[in-house]
N, C-alpha and C positions, 0 to 999 in steps of 0.2 A: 184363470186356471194356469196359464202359462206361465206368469210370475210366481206361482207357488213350484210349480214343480221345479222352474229352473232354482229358484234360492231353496228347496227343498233338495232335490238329487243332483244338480251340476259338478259340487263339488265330490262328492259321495260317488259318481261316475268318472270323474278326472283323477280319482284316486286308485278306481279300478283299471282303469285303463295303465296305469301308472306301472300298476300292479303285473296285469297280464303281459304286458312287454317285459315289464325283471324276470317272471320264471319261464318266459317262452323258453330262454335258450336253455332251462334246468328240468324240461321235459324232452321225452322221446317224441319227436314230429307226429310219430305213425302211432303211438299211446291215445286212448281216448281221451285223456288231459290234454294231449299233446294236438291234438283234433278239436277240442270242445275250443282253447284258446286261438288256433288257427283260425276257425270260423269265427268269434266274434268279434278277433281284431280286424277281421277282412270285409267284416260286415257292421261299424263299429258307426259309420254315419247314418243307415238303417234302422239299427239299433236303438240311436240317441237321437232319432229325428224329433219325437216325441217332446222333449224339453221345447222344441221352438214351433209346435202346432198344440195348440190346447186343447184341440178338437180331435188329436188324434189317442188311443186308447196305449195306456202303457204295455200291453198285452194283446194277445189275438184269442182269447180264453171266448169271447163271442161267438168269432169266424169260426173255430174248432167247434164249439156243440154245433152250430148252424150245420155244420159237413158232417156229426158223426148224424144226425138227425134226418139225414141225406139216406147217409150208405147203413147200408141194411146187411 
């Protein structure tokens, strides 16, 4: 599972990342662009742990119903 994803997304995420650093400095910091790219360059090893655990889920789409299934 871990060889597909990394030759499936590695590059496809090294080009986002590529990406979000050229227009950081062409948004307003305090913008919700400006916010949304803050957070996921800061969290970008979190993010992409996923390529190097096959066991871990690309998403947390689980975790969330398990919590909305919770709170009432």
């Amino acid at each position: 599972m871990r060889l597909l994803r990394e030759h499936a997304s590695r590059q496809v995420l090294a080009e986002l990342h590529e990406y979000l650093e050229k227009i950081r400095e062409q948004v307003l910091p305090k913008s919700e662009a400006g916010q949304a790219i803050a957070y996921a360059l800061k969290n970008w090893t979190a993010l992409t742990r996923y390529l190097e655990d096959g066991d871990l889920s690309i998403d947390n789409n689980h975790t969330e119903r398990s919590l909305r299934g919770i709170a009432v």
